[in-house]
N, C-alpha and C positions, 0 to 999 in steps of 0.2 A: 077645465082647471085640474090638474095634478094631483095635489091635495085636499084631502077634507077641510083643512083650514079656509074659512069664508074671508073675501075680503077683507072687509072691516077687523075681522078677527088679527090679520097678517098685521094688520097695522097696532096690534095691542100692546104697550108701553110697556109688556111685563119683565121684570129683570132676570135674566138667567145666566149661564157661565157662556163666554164663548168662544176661545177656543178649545175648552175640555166638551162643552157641550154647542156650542156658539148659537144659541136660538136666540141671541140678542140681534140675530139676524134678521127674527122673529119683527123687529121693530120695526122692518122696513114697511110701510104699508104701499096697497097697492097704487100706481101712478093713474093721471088721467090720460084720456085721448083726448086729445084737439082736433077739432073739426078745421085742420088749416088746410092750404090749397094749393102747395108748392107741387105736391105730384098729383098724376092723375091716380085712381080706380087701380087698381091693381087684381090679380090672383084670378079671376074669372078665367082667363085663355092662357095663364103663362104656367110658373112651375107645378110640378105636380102634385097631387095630393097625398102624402105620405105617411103609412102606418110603420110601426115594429114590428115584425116577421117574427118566428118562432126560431131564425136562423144566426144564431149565436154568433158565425162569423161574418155574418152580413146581414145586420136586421133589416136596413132599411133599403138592400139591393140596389148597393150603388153600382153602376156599368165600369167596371174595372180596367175600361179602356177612356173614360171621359173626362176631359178636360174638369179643371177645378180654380176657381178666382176667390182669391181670399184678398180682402182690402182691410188691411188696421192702421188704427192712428199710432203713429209712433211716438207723440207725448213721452212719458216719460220711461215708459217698459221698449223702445225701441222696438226692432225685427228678429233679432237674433234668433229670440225665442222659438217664432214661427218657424223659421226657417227649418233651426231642430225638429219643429213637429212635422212639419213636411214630410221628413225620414220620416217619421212613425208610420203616416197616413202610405207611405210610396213602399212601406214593407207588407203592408196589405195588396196595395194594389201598384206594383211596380211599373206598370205602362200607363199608368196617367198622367198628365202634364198639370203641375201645380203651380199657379202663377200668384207671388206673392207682390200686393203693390202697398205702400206703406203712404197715407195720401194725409197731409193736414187738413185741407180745405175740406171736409166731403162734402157739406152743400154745396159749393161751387161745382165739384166734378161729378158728383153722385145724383145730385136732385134731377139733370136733363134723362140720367140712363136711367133712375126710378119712372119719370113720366115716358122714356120711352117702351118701360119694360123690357130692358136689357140690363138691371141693375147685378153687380158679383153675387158669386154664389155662398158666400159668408162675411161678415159684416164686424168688426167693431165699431161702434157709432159711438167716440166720445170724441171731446176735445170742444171748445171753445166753438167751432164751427159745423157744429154736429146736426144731425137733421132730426130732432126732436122723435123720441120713439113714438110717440102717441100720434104724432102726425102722420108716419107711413102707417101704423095700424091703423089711424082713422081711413086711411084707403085702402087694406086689405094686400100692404106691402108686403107684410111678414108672412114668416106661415109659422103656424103653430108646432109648439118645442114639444107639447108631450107626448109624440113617439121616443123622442131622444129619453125621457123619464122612464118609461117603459122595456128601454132596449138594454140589453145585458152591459155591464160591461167589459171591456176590452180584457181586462185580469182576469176578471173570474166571470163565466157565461152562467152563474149562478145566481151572481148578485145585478141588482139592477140599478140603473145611472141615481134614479130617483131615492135610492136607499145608499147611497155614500155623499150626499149632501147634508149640509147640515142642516138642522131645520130654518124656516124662517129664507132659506134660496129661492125658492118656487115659488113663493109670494113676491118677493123683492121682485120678480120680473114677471108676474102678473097683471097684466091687462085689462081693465073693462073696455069693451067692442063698442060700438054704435050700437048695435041690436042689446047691449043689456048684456053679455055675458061673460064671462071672466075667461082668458085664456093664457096661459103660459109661452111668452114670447121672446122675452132677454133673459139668457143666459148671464147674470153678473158672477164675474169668474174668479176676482182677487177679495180679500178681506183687508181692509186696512185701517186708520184709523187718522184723524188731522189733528194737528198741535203746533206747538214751538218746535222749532229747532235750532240747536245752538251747537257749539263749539268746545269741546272740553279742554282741546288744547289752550284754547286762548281763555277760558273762564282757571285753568289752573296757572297759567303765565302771569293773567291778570288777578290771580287771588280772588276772585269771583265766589262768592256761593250762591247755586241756585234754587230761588226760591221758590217756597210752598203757598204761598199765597199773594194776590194783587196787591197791601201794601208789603208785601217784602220785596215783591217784584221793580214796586216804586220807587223803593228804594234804591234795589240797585241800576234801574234806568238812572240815576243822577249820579251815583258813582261810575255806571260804564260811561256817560257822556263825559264828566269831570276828567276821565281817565281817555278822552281821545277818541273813543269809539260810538258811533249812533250806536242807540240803545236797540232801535226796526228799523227794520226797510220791509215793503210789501209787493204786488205787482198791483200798480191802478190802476193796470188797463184791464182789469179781467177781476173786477172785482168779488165774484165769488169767494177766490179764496179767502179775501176776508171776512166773510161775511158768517163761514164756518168757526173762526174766532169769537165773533156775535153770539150766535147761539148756543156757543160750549157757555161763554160770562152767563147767558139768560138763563137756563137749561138749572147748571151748578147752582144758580142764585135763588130759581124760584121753582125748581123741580121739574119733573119730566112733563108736565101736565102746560106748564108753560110753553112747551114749542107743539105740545099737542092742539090746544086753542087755533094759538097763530095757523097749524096745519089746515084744521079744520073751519077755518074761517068763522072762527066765535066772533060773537062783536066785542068791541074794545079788547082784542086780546093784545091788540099792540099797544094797548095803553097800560099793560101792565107792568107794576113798579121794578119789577127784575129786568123788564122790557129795558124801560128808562136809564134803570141802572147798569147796564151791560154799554148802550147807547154812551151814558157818560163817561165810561171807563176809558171809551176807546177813541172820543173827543180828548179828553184828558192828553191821548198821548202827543197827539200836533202841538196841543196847547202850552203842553210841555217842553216842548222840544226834542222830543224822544224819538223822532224819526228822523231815517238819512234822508238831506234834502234832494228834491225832484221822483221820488219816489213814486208818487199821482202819476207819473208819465211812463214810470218802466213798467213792461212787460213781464211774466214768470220770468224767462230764463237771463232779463238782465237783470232783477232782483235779485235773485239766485246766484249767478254771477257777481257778484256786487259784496253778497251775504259770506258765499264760499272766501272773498279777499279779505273776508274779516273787519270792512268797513262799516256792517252792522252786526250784533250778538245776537239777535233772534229776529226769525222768520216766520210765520206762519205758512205751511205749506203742508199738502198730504204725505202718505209714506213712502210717495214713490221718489221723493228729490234724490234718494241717494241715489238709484239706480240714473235718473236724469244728468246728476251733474258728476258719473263717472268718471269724464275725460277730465275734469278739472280738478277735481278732489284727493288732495293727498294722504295718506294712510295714516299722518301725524295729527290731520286736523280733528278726527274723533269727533264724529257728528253723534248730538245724540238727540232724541225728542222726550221732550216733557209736555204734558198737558197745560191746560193755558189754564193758571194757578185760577182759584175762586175769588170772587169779590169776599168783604167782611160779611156776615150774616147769611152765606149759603148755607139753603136745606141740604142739599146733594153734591159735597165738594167731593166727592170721586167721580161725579159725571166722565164720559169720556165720548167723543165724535167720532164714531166709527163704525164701519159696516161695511155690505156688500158691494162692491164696486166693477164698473170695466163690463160693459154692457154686449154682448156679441148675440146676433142674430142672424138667420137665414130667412132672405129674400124671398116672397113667394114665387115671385117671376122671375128667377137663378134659374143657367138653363144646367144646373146641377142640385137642386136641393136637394136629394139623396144623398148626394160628396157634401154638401152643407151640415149634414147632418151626424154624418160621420166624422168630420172634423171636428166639432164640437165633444164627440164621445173620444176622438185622438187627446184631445185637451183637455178630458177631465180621466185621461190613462194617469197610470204610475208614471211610464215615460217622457209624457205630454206634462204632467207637475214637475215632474222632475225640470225638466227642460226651460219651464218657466222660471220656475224658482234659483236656478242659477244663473238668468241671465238679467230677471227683472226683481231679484229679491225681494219677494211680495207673498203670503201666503194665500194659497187657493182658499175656494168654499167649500173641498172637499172636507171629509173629517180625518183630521190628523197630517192634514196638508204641509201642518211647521214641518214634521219630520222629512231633515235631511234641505231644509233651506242652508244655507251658505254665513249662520248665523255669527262665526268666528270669526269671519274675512268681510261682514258690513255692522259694521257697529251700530250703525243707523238703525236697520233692522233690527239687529239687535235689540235692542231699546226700545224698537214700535212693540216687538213681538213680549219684552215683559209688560211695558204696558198693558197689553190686550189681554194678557192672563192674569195679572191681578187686578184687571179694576174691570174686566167684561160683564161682571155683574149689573153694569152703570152705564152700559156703551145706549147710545140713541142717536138718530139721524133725524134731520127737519126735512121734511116731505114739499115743505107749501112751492119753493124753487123750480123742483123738479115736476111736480102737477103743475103747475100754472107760470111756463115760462113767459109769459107774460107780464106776469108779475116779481118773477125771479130778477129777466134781465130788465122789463123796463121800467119797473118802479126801486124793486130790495137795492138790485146793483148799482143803479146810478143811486140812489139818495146814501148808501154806502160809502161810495164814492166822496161824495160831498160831508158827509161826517166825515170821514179821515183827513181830508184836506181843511175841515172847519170851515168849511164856505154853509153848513151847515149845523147850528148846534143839536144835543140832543132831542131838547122837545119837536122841532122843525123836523129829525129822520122821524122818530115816530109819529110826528100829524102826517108826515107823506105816504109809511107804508101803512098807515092803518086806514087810511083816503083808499088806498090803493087795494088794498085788502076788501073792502068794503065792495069801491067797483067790480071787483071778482064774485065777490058773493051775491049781489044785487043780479047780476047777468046772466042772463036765463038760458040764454045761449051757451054757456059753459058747462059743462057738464061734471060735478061735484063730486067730492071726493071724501072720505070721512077714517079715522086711525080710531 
């Protein structure tokens, strides 16, 4: 591991600034591995074993004639970005051939090439259909980041990659192995942050103000409906996203310590009264009538779709929609995001759901993990942020990454990036999803599911995830995780 920071430490609730200082990064704590079985054994025969060199323009002696396979999900930051960084990487080493493939599915296409040991030689693993980071570390998929910590960087051959992050990075994608040890394996590359988003053009049309708190919010869901317009729409097939709304209401209402429990598999943490009340808030809105109908069945991007026509006033979605729904989005509609207002009697109403994000790793059996490696240090260059930040407007986890985002010409961003500076003091992320998708997709998500649609009320979501919770911690076979 990278840093002196200990696991358990990485995971510590403490509040800091972040993006002046962003060790709310800090918050991430480190994930589990799962002993799952989609790929075989990995790293023994395949890529190689790579250190940092003392050699500034090439620490990690990549063959400046060898092929290079970059695979990213194209979600909501597209290819663009890549492409640009391509250049970067091809001004270094101009005769290599860099193949960029842009895949949604990667279990479906990725899992046969991991068990064959022929998997690309760098990796973004997100998206809905992602192959669980813990599960290729559980087979010895990855290879380990901290030469890339070690190795200068690309600007200055003085400063090193590890010392222009912010703090709380190198946790966020910290590992524990099968053998017990901690290792630095995902690169999480954007900082961002999840909320409402809504529409200024149509909240100033409609005389709209938007509110500070869940009843003013209540409020005006009866006046947006009275006035023609569903108050939400969500995506149900991919319930996550909601689920980040959950724990902003729980979080604001009963402090940081309440998604701490829930993380760390306290008993009855899901019986806790913020639990409850976060739960009824968001029964309340079906109950209501507050949602556009059929919404249980659309997808992100026909939610989204759906939100951008102005047939609902707010969404829940992370900070990338703008860059997602570029081609539909016009310059008038003035997207902005607000945090998802507090219930009455929050201890913590500046909470805020944000943090490190956008996962990329290098294969241990890439028949390039030196070009793996250096791609990663192209992408955390000046020109490699720059690149990103103009095409995925999103801030890096480098320090001082805002500078020179496209903040004038995405309003969206805009708005994320004041959010994140005045209220980063208060930013936290729920871990228990991401350790235990087990319990993320098949207990949180569907009973999720079933509250937004009221096929479930709130005591019924929390007897399931807290049943659910329970069989996780009872199960010795799992291997346990703690913030």
């Amino acid at each position: 591991m990278a840093s002196e920071t200990t696991p358990n430490e990485a995971g510590d609730l403490t509040r800091r600034s972040v993006l002046k200082t962003s060790a709310a990064l800090g918050l991430l704590a480190v994930p589990a591995v799962g002993l799952l079985s989609a790929c075989a054994s990995g790293g023994d025969d395949g890529g190689d074993d790579v250190e940092a060199s003392g050699d500034a323009k090439n620490p990690f002696g990549v063959d400046p004639k060898k092929p290079l396979e970059v695979v990213i999900f194209p979600g909501g930051f597209g290819k663009d970005y890549a492409e640009k960084q391509k250049t970067v990487y091809n001004t270094n080493f101009p005769e290599a051939v860099v193949t960029i493939n842009a895949i949604e599915d990667l279990r479906a296409e990725l899992a046969p090439r991991f068990q064959g040991k022929t998997p690309p030689d760098i990796l973004q693993n997100e998206g809905a259909n992602k192959i669980p980071h813990g599960e290729l570390i559980a087979n010895n998929q990855y290879h380990d980041l901290q030469p890339l910590l070690d190795a200068p960087t690309l600007d200055d051959p003085n400063v090193k990659i590890k010392d222009i992050l912010y703090p709380g990075v190198v946790e966020s994608g910290t590992f524990k192995t099968t053998d017990g040890s901690s290792k630095f394996f995902v690169l999480k590359y954007t900082y961002s942050m999840w909320g409402l988003w809504y529409s200024q053009q149509l909240f100033d049309e409609k005389k709209w103000t938007v509110p500070t708190t869940w009843a003013e919010l209540m409020t005006l869901c009866a006046q947006i409906k009275k006035d023609g317009v569903a108050p939400f729409t969500y995506t149900g097939v991919h319930t996550y996203y909601i689920r980040d709304m959950f724990v902003t209401l729980a979080c604001r209402h009963g402090g940081t310590d309440v998604i701490k429990n829930i993380d760390n598999l306290e008993p009855d943490a899901w019986n806790h009264p913020s639990v409850l009340a976060a739960a009824e808030a968001l029964y309340s809105l079906k109950k209501q009538g507050f949602i556009l109908g059929g919404s249980e069945g659309l997808d992100h991007r026909q939610s989204q779709a759906r939100w951008v026509k102005q047939d609902a006033a707010f969404i829940p979605v992370g900070g990338w929609l703008e860059n997602e729904e570029k081609d539909i989005l016009k310059k008038e509609f003035e997207m902005r995001l607000m945090a998802v207002p507090p219930l009455d009697g929050s201890v913590n109403p500046q909470a805020i759901n944000a943090g490190a994000g956008e996962g990329y790793a290098v294969p241990a059996d890439g028949k390039n993990v030196q070009g793996g490696l250096e791609w990663l240090r192209v992408m955390l260059s000046a020109k490699g942020r720059e690149a990103f930040g103009a095409d995925a407007g999103t801030p890096t986890v480098v320090k001082g990454a805002k500078e020179g985002l496209p903040l004038e010409d995405k309003p969206g961003l805009k708005s994320m990036v004041g959010l994140l500076e005045s209220n980063g003091d208060f930013a936290f992320q729920a871990m228990i999803g991401d350790w235990y998708p087990q319990f993320g997709d098949g207990i949180w998500g569907p009973a999720l599911g079933e509250l937004m649609s009221n096929a479930k009320n709130a005591a019924e979501f929390v007897e399931a995830c807290q049943k659910g919770a329970d069989a996780i911690a009872s199960d010795d076979s799992i291997e346990k995780q703690k913030r």
